[in-house]
C-alpha positions in Angstrom: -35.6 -197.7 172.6 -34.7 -199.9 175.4 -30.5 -198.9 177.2 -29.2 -201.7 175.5 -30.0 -200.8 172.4 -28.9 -196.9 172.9 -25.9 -197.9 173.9 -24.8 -200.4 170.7 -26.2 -197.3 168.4 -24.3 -195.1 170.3 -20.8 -197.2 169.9 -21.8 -197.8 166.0 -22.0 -194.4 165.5 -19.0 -192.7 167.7 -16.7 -195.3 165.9 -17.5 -194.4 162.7 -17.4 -190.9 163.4 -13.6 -191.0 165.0 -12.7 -194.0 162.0 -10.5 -191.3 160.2 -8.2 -190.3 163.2 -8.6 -194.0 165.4 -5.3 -195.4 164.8 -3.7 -192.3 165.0 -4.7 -191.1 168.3 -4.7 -195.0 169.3 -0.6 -195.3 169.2 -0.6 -191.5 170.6 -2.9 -191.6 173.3 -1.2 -194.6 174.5 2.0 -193.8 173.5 3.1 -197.0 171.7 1.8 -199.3 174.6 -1.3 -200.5 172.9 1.3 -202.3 169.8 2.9 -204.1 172.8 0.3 -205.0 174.3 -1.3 -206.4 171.3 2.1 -208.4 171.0 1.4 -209.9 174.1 -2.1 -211.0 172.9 -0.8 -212.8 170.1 2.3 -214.8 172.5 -0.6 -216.1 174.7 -1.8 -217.7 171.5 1.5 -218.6 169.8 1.5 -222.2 171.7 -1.2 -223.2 170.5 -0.7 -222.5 166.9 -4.2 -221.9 165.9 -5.3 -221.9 162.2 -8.7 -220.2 162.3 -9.1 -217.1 164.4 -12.0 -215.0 164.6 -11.0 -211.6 166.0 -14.5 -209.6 167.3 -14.4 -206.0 167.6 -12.2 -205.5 165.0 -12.0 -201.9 164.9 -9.3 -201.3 161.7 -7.8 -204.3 162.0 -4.5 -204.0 163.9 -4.8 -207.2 166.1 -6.0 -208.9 163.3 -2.7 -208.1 161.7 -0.5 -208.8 164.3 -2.0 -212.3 164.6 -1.0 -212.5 161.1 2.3 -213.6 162.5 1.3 -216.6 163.6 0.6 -218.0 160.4 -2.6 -219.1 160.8 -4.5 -220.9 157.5 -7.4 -217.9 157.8 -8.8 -214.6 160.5 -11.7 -213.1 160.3 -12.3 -210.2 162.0 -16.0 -208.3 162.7 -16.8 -205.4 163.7 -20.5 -203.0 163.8 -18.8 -199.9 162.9 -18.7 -199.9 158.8 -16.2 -197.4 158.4 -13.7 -199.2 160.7 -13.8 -201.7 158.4 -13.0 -200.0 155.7 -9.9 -198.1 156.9 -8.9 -201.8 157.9 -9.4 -202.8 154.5 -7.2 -200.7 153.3 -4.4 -201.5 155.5 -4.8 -204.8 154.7 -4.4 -204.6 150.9 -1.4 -202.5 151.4 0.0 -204.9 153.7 -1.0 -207.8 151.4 -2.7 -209.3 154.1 -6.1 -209.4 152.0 -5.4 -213.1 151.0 -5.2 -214.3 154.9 -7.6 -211.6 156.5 -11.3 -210.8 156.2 -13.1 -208.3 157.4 -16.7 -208.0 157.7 -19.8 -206.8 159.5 -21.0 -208.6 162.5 -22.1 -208.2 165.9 -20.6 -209.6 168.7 -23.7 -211.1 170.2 -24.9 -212.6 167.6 -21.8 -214.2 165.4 -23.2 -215.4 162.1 -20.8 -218.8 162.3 -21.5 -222.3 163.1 -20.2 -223.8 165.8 -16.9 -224.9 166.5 -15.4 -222.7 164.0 -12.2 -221.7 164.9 -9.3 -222.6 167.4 -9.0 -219.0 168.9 -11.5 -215.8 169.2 -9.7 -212.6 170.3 -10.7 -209.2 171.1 -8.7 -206.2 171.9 -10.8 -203.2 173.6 -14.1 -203.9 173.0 -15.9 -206.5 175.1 -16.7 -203.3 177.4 -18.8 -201.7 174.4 -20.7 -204.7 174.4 -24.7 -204.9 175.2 -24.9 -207.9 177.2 -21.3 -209.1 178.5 -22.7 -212.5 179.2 -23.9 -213.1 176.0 -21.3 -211.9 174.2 -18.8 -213.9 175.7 -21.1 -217.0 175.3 -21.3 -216.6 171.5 -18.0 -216.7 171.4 -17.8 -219.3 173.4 -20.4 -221.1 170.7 -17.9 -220.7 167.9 -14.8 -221.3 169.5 -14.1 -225.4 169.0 -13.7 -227.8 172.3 -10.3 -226.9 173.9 -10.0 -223.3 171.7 -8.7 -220.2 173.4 -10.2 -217.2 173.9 -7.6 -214.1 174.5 -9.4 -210.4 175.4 -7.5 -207.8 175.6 -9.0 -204.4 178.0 -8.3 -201.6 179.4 -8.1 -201.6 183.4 -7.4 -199.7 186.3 -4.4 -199.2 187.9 -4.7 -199.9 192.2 -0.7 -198.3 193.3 0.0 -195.4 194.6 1.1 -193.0 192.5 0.3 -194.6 189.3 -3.1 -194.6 189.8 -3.4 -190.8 190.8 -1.3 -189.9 187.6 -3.6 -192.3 185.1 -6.5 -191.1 186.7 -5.8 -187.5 185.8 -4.4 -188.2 182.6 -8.1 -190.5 181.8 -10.1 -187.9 182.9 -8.8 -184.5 181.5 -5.7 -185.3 179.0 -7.5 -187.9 176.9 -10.8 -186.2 176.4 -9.1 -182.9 175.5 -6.8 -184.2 173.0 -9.3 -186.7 171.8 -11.8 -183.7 170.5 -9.1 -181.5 169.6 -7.5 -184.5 167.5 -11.0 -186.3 166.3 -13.4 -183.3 167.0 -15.9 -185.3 168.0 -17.4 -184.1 172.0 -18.1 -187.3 173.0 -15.9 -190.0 172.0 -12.7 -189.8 174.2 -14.8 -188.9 177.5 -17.0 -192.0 176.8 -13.6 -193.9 176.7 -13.0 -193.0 180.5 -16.3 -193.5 181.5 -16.8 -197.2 179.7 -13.1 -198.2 181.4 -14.5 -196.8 184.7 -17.6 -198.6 185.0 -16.8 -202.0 183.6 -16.0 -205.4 185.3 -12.1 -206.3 185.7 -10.0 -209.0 187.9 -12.0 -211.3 189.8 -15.7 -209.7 188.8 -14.7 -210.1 185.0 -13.1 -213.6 185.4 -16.6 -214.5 187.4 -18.1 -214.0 184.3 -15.8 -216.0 181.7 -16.8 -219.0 183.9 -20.3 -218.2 183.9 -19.8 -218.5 180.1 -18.3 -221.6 180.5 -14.6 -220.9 179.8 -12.4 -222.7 182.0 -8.2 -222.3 183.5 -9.4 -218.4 182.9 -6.4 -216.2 183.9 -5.6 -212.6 183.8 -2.1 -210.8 183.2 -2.0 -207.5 184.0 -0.1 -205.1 181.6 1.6 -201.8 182.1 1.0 -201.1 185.7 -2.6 -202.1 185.7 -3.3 -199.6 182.4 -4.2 -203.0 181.0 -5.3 -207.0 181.5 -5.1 -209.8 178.8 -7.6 -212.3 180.0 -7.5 -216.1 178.6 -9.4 -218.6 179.1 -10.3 -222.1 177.0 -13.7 -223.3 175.8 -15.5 -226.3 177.0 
């Protein structure tokens, strides 16, 4: 078994181990921020009033339902880790968002739509669990139609003084130890840390929505640096 591949098992299986406590410890950990940020996903997109949205990454749904405000004629939202899906599903019917929102299996490197499918593809912390960046970002690229927008949402790395000092120590020792009190599972809230620390952000990750062909890519960072909302529009 080849890195790659260790590594997608390895997300399949830590996200469907932590489903039952995710969106708890989500809006904890963060303390709210993540539902604001999530807002501000969805008023990139409001100007261009898209109607089909494919949101990747799914998790249990919670961007998918906050682009629900936007009215759009359909989302569908995928996601590897089954038992994501399901929690989602339930929030969904409960929400009576069933009739506009669909979720189902799929991997983000190899989206089982045609092309040109839909007006806007989002993802909200998860193109850093991804195999291959580059080819994740080009499928989506694939599916989005000429002129679409793509909005992905990640977590970052804050640069000031003294911010920086205090997130870093709340990453490394805070998170992981409520995390595996919370989720008891060993692994899953030090791997968060870890993925945010080694993964491509500002100019580095920008590089490589061009290389995918996006163009007018921006970023916005969010909360001090905790987080960026990178856009960008498909060619």
């Amino acid at each position: 078994m080849n890195n790659n591949k260790g590594k997608k098992v390895k997300v399949e299986k830590m996200f469907n181990d932590i489903a039952h406590k995710y969106d708890f410890l989500n809006h904890f950990l963060s303390m709210g921020i993540d539902i604001l940020w999530r807002r501000t996903l969805r008023k990139a997109l409001a100007p261009s009033k898209p109607k089909k949205i494919l949101d990747v990454a799914t998790g249990t749904g919670d961007l998918a339902i906050e682009l629900a405000k936007l009215n759009p004629e359909s989302i569908i939202g995928v996601d590897i880790a089954e038992e994501m899906l399901n929690i989602g599903k339930a929030k969904l019917s409960k929400k009576k968002l069933d009739h506009i929102i669909k979720l189902e299996v799929g991997d983000s490197e190899k989206l089982l739509f045609h092309d040109n499918s839909f007006d806007a593809v989002t993802v909200s912390f998860g193109v850093r669990n991804y195999e291959n960046l580059q080819k994740g970002l080009l499928d989506m690229n694939r599916v989005l139609k000429p002129g679409g927008m793509v909005a992905i949402l990640e977590f970052s790395k804050p640069k000031k003084f003294p911010f920086r000092n205090l997130y870093n120590f709340y990453f490394k020792y805070i998170l992981p130890l409520f995390g595996k009190i919370v989720s008891s599972h060993d692994s899953a809230y030090t791997y968060l840390p870890e993925s945010v620390q080694g993964f491509a952000e500002d100019k580095e990750f920008l590089g490589e929505m061009k290389k995918a062909n996006y163009k007018k890519c921006k970023q916005k960072r969010l909360t001090f640096g905790i987080a960026t909302l990178y856009t960008g529009v498909a060619n």
